[in-house]
N, C-alpha and C positions, 0 to 999 in steps of 0.2 A: 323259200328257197335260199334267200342269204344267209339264213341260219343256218341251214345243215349247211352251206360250202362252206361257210366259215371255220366250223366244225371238225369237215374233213382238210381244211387248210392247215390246222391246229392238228392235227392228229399227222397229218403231214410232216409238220415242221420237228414234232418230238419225234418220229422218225428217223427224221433226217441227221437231229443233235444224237440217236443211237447211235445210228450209223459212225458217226465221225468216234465217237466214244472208244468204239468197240475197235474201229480202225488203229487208236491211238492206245490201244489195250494189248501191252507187249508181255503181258500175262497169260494172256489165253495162247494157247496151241495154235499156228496155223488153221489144222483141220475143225478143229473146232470154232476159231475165226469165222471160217469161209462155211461153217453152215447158220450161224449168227446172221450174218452181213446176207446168204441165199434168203433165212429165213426173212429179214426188214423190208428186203428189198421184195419179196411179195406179197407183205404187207402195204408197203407203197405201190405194184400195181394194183391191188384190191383196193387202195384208194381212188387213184385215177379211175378204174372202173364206174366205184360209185360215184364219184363226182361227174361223169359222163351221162350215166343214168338218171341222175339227179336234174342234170341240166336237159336233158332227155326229155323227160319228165314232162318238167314245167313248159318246154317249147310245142308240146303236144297237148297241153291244157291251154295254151295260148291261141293255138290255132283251131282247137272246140270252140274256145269263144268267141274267137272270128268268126268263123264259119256261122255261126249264131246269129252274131251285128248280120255279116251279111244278109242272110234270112230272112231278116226282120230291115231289109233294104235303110239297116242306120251306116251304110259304109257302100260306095262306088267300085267297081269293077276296079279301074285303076290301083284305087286307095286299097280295097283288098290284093291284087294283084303282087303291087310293093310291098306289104306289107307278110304277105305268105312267102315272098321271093330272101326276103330277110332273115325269117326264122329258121327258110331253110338251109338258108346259107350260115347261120349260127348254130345249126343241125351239124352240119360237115366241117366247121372252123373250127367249135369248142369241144 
């Protein structure tokens, strides 16, 4: 998982150095600016997306696993309890 965010944080950042680029690019046309700057910028939410997904992901193979330990009675009501309460709260946070 740290790889691909890493990844799309990178992919993010060149982005963003477009962005500013293109911004400061007194060559290009307005109209042609503003479809440059439309286009980056949904390439940047198509990133948030994936990084969403990504993290998605992994939080949903987290709690397979759980759900498994518990099963196999290696983890307490409590301890799974906190433990599912967390990821689903890093479900909705991140």
């Amino acid at each position: 998982m740290e790889n691909k965010l890493d990844d799309l944080e990178k992919q993010k950042e060149k982005i963003a150095e477009q962005i500013k680029k293109t911004e400061g690019n007194e060559k290009l046309k307005p109209k042609a600016k503003q479809k440059v700057l439309e286009e980056l910028n949904q390439k940047l939410d198509k990133i948030s997306e994936n990084r969403q997904k990504t993290i998605n992901h992994d939080l949903d193979l987290l709690e397979k696993r759980l759900n498994i330990i518990k099963k196999k009675d290696r983890i307490n009501q409590e301890g799974y309890d906190i433990i599912i309460r967390d990821v689903n709260s890093l479900k909705i946070n991140l």
